[in-house]
MIKOLZA-762374 format. One record per residue (C-alpha): x, y, z; residue number from 0; residue in three letters. Coordinates in steps of 0.02 Angstrom, whole numbers, plus 50000, padded with zeros to 5 digits. Layout:
% residues N
<atom c1="X" c2="Y" c3="Z" i="NUM" aa="ALA"/>
...
//
This chain:
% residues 305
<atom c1="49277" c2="52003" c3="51093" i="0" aa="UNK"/>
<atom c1="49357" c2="52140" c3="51198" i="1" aa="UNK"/>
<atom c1="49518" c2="52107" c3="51094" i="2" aa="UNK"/>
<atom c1="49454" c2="52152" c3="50921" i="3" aa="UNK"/>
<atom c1="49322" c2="52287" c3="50960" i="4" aa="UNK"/>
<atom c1="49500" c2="52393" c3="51030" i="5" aa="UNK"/>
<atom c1="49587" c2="52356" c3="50872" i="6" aa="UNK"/>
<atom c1="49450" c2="52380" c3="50764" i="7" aa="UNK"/>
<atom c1="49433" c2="52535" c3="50815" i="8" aa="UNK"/>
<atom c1="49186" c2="52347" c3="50979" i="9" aa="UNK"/>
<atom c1="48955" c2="52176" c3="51137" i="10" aa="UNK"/>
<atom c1="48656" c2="52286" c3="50835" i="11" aa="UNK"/>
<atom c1="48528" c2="52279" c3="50794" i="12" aa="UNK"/>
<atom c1="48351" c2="52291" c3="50876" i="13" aa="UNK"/>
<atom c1="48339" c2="52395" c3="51056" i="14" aa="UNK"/>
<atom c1="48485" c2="52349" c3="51140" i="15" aa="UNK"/>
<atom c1="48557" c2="52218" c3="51040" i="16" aa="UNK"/>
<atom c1="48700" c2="52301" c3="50974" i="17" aa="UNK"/>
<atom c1="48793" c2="52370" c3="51125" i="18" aa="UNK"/>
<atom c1="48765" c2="52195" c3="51199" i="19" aa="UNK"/>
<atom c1="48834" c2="52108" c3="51084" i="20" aa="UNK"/>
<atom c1="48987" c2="52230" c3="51004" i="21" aa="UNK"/>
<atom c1="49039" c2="52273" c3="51177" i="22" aa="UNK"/>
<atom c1="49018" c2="52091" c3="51259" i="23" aa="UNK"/>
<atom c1="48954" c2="52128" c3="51271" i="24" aa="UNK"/>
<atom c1="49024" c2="52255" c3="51320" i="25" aa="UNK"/>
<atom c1="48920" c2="52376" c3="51375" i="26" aa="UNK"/>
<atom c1="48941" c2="52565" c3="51413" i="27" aa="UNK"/>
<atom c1="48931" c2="52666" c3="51562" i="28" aa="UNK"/>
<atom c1="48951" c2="52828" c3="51632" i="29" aa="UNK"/>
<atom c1="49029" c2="52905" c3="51808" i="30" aa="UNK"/>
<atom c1="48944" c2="52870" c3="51978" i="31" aa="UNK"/>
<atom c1="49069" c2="53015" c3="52046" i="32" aa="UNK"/>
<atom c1="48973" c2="53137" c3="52168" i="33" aa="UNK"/>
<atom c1="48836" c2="53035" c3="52200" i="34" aa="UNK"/>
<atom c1="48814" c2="52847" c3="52313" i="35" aa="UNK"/>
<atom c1="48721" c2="52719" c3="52213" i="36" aa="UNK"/>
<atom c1="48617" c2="52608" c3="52296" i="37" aa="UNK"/>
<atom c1="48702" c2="52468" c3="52209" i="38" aa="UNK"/>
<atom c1="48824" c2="52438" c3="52077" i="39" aa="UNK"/>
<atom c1="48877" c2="52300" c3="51932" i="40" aa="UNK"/>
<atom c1="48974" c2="52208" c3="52049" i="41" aa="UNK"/>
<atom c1="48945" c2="52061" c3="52178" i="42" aa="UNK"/>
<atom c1="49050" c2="51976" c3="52298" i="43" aa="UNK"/>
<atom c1="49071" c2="51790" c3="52297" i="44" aa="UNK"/>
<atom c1="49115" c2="51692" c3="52403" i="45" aa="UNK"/>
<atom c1="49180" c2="51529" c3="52466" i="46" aa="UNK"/>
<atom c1="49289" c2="51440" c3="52606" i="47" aa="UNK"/>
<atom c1="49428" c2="51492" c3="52565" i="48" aa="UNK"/>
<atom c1="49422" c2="51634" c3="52437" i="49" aa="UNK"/>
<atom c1="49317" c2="51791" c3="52396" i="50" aa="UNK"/>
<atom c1="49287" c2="51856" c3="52212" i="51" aa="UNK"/>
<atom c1="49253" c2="51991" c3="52159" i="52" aa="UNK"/>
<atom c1="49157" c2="52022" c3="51987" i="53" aa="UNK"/>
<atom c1="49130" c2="52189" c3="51905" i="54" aa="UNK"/>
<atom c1="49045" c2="52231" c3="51737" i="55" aa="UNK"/>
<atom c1="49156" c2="52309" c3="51629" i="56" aa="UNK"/>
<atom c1="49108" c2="52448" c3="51486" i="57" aa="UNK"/>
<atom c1="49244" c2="52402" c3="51352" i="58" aa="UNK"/>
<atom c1="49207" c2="52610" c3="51273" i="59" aa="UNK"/>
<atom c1="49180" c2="52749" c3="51421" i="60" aa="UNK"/>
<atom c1="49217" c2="52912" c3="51436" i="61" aa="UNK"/>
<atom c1="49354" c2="52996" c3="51554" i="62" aa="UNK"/>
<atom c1="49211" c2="53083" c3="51663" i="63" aa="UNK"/>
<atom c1="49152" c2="52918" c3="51729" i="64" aa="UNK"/>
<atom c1="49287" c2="52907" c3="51858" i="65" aa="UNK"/>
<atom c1="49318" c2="52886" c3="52000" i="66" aa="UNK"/>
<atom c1="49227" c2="52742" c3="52006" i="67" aa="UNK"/>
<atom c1="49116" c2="52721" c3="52160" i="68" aa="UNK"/>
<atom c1="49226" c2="52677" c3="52305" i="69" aa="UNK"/>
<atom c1="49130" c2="52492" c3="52342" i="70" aa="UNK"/>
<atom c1="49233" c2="52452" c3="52165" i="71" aa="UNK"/>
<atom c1="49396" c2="52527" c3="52209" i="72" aa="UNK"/>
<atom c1="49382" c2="52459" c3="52373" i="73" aa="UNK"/>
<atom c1="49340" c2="52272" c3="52313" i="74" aa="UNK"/>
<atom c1="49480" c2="52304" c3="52182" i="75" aa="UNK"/>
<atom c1="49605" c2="52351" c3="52316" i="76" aa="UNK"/>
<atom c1="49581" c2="52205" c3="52425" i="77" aa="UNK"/>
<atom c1="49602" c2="52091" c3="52277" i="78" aa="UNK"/>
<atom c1="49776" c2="52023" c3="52265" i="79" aa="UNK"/>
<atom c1="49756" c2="51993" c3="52078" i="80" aa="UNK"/>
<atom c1="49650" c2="52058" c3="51906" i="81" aa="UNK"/>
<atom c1="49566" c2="51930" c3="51817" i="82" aa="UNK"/>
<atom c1="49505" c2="51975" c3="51626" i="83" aa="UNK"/>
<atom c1="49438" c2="51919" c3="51461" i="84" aa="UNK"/>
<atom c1="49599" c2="51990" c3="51386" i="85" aa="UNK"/>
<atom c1="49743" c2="52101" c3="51450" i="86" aa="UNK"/>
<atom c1="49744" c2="52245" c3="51327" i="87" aa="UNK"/>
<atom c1="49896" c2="52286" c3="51393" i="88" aa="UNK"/>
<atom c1="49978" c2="52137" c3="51306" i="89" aa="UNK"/>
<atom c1="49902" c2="52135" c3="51160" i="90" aa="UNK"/>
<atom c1="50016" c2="52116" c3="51010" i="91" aa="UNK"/>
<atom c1="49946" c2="52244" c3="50897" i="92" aa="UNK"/>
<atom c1="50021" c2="52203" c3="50722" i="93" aa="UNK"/>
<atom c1="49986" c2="52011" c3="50739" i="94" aa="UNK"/>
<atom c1="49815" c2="52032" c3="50795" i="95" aa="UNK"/>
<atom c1="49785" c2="52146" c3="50645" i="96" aa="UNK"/>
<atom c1="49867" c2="52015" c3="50524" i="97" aa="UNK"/>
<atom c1="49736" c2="51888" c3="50588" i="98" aa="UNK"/>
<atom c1="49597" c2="51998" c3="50567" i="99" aa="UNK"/>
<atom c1="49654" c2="52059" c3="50396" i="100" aa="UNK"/>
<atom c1="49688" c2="51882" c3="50339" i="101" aa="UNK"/>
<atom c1="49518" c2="51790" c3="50412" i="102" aa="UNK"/>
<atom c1="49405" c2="51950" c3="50428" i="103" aa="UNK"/>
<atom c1="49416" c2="51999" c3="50233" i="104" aa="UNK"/>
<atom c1="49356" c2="51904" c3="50067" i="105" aa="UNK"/>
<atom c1="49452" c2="51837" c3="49954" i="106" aa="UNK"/>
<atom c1="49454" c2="51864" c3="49759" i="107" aa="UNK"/>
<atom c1="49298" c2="51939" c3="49678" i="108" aa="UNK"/>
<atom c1="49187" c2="51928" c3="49822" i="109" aa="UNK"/>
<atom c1="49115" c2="52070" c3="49938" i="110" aa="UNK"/>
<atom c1="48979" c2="52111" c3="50061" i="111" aa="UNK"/>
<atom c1="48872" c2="52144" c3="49910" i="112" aa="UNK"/>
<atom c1="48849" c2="51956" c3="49911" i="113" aa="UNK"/>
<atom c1="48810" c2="51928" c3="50054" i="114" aa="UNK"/>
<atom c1="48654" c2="52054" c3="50079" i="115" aa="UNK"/>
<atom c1="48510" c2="52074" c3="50017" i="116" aa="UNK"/>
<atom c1="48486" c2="52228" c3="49915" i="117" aa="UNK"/>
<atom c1="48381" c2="52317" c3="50031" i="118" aa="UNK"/>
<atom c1="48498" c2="52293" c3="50154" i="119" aa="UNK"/>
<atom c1="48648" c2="52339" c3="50056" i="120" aa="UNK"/>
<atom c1="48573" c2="52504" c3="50006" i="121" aa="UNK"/>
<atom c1="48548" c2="52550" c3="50195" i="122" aa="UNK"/>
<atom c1="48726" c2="52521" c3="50188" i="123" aa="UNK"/>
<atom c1="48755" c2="52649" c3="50052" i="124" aa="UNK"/>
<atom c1="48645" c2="52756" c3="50136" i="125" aa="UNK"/>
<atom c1="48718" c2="52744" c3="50303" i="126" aa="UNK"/>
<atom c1="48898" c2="52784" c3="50221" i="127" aa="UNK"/>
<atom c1="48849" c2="52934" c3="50130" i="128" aa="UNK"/>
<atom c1="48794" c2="53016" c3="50293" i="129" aa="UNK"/>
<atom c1="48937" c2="52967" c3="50404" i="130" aa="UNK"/>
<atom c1="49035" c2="53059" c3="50246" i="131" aa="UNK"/>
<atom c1="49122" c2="52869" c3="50221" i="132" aa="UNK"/>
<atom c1="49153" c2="52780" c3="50060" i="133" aa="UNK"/>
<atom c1="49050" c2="52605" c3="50030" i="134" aa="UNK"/>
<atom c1="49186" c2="52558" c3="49945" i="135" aa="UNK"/>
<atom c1="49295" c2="52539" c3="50125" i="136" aa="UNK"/>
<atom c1="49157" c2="52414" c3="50180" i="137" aa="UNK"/>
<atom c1="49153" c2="52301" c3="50044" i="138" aa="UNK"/>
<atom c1="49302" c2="52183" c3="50078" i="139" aa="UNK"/>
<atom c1="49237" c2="52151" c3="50262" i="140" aa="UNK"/>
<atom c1="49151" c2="52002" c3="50308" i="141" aa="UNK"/>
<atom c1="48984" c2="52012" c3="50408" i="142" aa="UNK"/>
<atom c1="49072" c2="51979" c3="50572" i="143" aa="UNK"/>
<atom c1="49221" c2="52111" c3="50563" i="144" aa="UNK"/>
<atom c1="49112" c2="52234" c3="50463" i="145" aa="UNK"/>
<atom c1="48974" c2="52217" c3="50634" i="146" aa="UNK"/>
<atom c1="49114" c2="52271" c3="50724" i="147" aa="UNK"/>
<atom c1="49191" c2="52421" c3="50639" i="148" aa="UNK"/>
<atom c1="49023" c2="52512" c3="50604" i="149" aa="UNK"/>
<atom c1="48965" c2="52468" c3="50795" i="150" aa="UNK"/>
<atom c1="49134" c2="52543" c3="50865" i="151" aa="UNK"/>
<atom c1="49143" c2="52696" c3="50725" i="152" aa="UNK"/>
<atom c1="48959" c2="52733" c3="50800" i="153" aa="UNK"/>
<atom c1="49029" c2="52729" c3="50975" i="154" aa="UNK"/>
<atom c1="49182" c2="52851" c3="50934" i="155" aa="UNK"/>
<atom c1="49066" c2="52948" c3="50857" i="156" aa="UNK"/>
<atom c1="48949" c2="52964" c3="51016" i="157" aa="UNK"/>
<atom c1="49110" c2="53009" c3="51127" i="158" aa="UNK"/>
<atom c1="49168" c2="52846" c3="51174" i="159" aa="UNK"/>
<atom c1="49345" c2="52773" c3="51180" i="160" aa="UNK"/>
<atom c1="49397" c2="52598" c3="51216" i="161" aa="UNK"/>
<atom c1="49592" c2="52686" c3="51310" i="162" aa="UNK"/>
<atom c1="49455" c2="52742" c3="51442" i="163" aa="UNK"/>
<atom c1="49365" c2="52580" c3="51468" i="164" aa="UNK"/>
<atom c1="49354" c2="52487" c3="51628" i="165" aa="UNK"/>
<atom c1="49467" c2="52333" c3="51582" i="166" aa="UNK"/>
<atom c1="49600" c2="52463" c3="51502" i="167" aa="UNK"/>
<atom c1="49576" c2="52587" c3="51674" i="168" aa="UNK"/>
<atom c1="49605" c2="52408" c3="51784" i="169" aa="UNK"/>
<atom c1="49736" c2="52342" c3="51699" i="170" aa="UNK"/>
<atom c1="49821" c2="52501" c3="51697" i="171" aa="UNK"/>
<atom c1="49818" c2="52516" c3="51891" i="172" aa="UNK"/>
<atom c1="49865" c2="52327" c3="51920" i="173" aa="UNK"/>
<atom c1="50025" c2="52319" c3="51806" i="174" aa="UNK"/>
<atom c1="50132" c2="52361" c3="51938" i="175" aa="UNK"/>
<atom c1="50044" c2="52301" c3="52093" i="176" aa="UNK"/>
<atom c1="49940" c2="52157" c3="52062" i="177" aa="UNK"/>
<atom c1="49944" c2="51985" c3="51963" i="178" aa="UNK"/>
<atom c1="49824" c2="51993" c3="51786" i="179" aa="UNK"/>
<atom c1="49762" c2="51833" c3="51731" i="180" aa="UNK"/>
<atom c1="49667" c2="51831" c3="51583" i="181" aa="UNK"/>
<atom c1="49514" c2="51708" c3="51538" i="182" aa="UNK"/>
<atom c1="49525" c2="51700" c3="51345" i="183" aa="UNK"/>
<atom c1="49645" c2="51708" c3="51239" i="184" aa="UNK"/>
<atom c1="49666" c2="51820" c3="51065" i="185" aa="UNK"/>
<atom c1="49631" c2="51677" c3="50989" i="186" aa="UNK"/>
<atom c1="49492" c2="51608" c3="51059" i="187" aa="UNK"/>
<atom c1="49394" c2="51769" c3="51031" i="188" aa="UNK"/>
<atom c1="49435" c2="51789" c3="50865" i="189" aa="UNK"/>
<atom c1="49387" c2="51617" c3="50811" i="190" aa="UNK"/>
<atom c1="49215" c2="51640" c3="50910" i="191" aa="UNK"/>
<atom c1="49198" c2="51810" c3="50824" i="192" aa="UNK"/>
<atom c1="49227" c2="51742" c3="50639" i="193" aa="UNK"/>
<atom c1="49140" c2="51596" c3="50661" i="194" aa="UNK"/>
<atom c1="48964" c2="51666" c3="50728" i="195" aa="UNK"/>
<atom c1="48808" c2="51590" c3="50641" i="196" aa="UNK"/>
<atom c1="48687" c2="51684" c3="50532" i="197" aa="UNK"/>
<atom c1="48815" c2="51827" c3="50582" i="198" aa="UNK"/>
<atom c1="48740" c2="51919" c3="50404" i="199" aa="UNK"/>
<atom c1="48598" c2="51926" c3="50510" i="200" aa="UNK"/>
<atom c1="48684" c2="52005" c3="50652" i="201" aa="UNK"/>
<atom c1="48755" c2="52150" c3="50525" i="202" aa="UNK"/>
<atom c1="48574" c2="52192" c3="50452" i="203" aa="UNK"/>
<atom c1="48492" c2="52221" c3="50627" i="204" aa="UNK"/>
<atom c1="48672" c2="52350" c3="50652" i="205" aa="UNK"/>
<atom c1="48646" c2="52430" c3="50491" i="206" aa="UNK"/>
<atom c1="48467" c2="52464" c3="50539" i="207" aa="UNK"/>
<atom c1="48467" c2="52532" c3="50702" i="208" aa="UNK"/>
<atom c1="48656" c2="52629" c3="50693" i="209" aa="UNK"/>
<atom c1="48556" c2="52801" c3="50685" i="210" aa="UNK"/>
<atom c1="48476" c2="52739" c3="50884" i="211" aa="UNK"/>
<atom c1="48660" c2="52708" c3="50950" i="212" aa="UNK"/>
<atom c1="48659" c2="52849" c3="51049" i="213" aa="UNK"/>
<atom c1="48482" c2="52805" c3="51121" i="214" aa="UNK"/>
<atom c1="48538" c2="52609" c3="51154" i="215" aa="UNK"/>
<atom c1="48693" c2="52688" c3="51258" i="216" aa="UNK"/>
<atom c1="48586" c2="52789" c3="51363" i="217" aa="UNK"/>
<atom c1="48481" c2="52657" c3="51402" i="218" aa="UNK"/>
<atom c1="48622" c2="52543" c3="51462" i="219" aa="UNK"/>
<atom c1="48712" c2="52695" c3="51545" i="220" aa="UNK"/>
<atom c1="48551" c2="52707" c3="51653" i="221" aa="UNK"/>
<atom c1="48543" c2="52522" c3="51691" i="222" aa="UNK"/>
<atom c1="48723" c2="52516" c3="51724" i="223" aa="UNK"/>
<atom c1="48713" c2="52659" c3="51849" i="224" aa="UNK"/>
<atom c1="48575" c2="52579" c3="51936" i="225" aa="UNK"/>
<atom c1="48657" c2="52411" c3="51947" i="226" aa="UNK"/>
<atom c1="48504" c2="52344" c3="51877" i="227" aa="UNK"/>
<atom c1="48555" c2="52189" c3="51811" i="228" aa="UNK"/>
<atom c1="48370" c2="52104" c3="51797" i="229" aa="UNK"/>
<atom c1="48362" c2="52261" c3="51660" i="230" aa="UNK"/>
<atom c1="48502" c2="52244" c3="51574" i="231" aa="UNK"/>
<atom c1="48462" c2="52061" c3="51563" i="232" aa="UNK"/>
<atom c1="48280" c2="52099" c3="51490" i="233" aa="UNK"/>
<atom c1="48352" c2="52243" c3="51346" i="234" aa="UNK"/>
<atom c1="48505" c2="52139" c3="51310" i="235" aa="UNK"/>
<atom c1="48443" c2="51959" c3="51310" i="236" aa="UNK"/>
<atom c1="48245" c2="51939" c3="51330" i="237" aa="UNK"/>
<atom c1="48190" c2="52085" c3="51218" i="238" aa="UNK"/>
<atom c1="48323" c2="52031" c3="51088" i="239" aa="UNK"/>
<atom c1="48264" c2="51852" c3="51093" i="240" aa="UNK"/>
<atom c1="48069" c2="51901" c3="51089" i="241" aa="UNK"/>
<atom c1="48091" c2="52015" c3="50942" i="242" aa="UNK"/>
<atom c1="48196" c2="51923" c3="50819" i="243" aa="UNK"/>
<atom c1="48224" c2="51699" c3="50900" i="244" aa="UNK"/>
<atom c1="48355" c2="51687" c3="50744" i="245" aa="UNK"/>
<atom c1="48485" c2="51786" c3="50877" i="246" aa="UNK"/>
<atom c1="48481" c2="51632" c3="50980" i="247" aa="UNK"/>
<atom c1="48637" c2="51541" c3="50892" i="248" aa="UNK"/>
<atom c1="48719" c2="51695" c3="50912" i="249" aa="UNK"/>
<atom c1="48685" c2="51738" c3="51106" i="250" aa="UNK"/>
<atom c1="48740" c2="51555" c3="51123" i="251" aa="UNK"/>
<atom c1="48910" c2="51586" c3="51051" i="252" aa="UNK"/>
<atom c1="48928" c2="51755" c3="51110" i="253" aa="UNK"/>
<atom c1="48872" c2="51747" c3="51300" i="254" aa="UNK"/>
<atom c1="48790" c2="51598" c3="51372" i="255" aa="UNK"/>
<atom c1="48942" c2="51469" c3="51303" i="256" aa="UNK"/>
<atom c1="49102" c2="51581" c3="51374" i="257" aa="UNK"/>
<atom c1="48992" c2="51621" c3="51507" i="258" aa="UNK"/>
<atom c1="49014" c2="51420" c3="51569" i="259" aa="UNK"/>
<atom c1="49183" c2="51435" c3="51533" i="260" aa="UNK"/>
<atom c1="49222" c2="51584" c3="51627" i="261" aa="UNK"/>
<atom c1="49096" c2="51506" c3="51773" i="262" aa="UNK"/>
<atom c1="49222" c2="51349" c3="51785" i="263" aa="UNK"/>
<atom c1="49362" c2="51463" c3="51799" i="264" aa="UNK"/>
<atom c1="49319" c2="51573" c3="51932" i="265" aa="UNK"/>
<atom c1="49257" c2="51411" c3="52022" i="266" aa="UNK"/>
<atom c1="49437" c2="51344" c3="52014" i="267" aa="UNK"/>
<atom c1="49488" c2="51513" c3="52115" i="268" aa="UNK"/>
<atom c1="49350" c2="51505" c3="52251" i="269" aa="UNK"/>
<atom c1="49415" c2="51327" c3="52268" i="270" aa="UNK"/>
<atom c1="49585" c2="51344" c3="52251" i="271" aa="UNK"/>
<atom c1="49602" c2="51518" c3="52405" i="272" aa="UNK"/>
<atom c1="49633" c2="51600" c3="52251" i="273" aa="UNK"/>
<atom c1="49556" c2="51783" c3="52278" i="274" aa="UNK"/>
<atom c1="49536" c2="51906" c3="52135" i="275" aa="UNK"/>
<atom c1="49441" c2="52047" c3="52072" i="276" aa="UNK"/>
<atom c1="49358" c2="51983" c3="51902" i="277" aa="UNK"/>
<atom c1="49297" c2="52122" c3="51757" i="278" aa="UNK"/>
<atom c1="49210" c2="52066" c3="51618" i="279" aa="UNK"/>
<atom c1="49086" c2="52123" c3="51496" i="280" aa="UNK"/>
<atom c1="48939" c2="52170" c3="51604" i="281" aa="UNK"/>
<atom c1="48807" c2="52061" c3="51483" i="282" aa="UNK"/>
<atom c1="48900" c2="51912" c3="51547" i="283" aa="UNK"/>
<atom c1="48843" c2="51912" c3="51722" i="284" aa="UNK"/>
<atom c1="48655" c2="51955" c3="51698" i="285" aa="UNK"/>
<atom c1="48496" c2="51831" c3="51674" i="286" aa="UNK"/>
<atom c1="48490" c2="51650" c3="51713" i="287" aa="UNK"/>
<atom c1="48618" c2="51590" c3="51604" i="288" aa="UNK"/>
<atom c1="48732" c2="51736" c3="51661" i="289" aa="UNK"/>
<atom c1="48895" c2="51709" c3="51799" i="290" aa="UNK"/>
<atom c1="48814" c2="51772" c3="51939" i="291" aa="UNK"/>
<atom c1="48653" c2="51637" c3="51924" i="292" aa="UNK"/>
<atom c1="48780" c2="51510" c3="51866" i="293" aa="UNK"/>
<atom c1="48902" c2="51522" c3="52033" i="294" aa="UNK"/>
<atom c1="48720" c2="51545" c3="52151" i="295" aa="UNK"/>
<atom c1="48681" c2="51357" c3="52072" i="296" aa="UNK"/>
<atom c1="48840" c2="51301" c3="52141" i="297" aa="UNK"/>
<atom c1="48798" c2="51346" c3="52295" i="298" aa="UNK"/>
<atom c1="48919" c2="51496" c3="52325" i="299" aa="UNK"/>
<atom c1="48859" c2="51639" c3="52435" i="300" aa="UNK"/>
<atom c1="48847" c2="51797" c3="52312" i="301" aa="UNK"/>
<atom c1="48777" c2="51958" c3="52356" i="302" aa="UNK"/>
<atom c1="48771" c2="52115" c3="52257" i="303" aa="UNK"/>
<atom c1="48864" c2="52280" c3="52318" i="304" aa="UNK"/>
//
């Protein structure tokens, strides 16, 4: 999803839902400058012939969270190549907004009027008046895109800019030097976006709780920090699945299905001698559906740093 929530302008809902699943999750973070952590969002896998690297990216930060603790830059310096969800970098801009435009927006007489209930569309209105926005921008939007621009106006509005996230502040450094590969493709994410189930669910839970952005943040910003990835896990995943089960289908879609996919591919480089230093939305590596569990099954040796 790291693709749209950029152009959009991006991984919701009860505590902790919405940053999980807007930034994609994507989650925020802050600067561990000035200070040694005792561990971060990153381990160190490895196999026979390769060592990979994976780091938890925070697709919206803030240009006081660098430097980076120096086990990342380190890790990320010994890695002959970048490995993301998307190069945002390469992005083609226009197209991307064509697609979104084209498959992110009713058709003829229909808005998100008809898709909410009218309880929930007058939280809507309500929301809008106090963010000084028209309702009448909204209404075109389908669930799925409309999740996404009120999740990523509520992150601007807190401070945070996706031109200072990780992925962006990796990529940037590693255009001249290193090899990028990326692990989705435009596409792919934009299908998964549009096509997530009960995703007028999804936008009711962000209408609701866009007034505790700020809080949600600081709560992941502290679990970031600590490289606490058994919390993150329980605010982004086991608290969201406790509250409300309906978010299932959409955790599946969202997480735990690219989360095989991305397992496979990072498999192929341990096997392969291929070593790299992988960033991806921190949510995808926590919990026992997450990367990290899913490589430790294999049998790889991973350790945190």
């Amino acid at each position: 999803m790291r693709a749209m929530e950029a152009r959009i302008g991006g991984h919701t809902g009860r505590r902790g839902m919405a940053p999980a699943f807007c930034l994609a999750l994507v989650l925020l973070g802050t600067s561990l400058a000035g200070r040694a952590a005792a561990k971060n969002f990153l381990w160190e896998v490895k196999s026979d012939q390769a060592t990979v690297y994976l780091f938890g990216s925070i697709h919206y930060a803030k240009a006081d969270m660098y430097p980076l603790d120096a086990a990342i830059e380190d890790a990320f310096a010994r890695s002959p190549s970048l490995v993301l969800e998307i190069n945002p970098l390469e992005i083609d801009q226009a197209g991307l907004a064509q697609q979104i435009l084209a498959e992110g927006m009713y058709t003829g007489n229909r808005t998100i009027k008809d898709d909410l209930s009218p309880e929930v569309f007058a939280m809507l209105e309500e929301y809008a008046r106090g963010a000084g926005l028209p309702v009448e921008a909204f209404l075109g939007m389908k669930p799925a895109l409309l999740t996404l621009t009120l999740s990523s106006f509520e992150f601007t509005r807190q401070g945070y800019d996706p031109l200072q996230g990780i992925d962006v502040y990796f990529a940037r450094k590693a255009a001249e030097s290193k090899s990028i590969i990326e692990l989705e493709t435009v596409r792919e994410q934009l299908d998964m976006l549009l096509g997530l189930p009960d995703a007028s669910l999804l936008l009711m839970y962000t209408i609701r709780d866009l007034d505790k952005t700020g809080e949600q943040i600081g709560e992941l910003v502290r679990l970031w920090k600590a490289g606490d990835a058994d919390g993150m896990n329980e605010v982004v995943i086991e608290e969201s699945l406790r509250e409300e089960p309906r978010v299932a289908p959409i955790l599946e879609k969202i997480l735990f299905e690219r989360n095989v996919t991305m397992a496979e591919k990072i498999k192929e480089y341990l096997s392969s001698g291929w070593s790299c230093f992988v960033v991806v939305g921190a949510a995808h590596f926590v919990g026992d559906r997450g990367i990290v569990r899913l490589l430790e099954k294999e049998g790889y040796q991973v350790r945190q740093l």
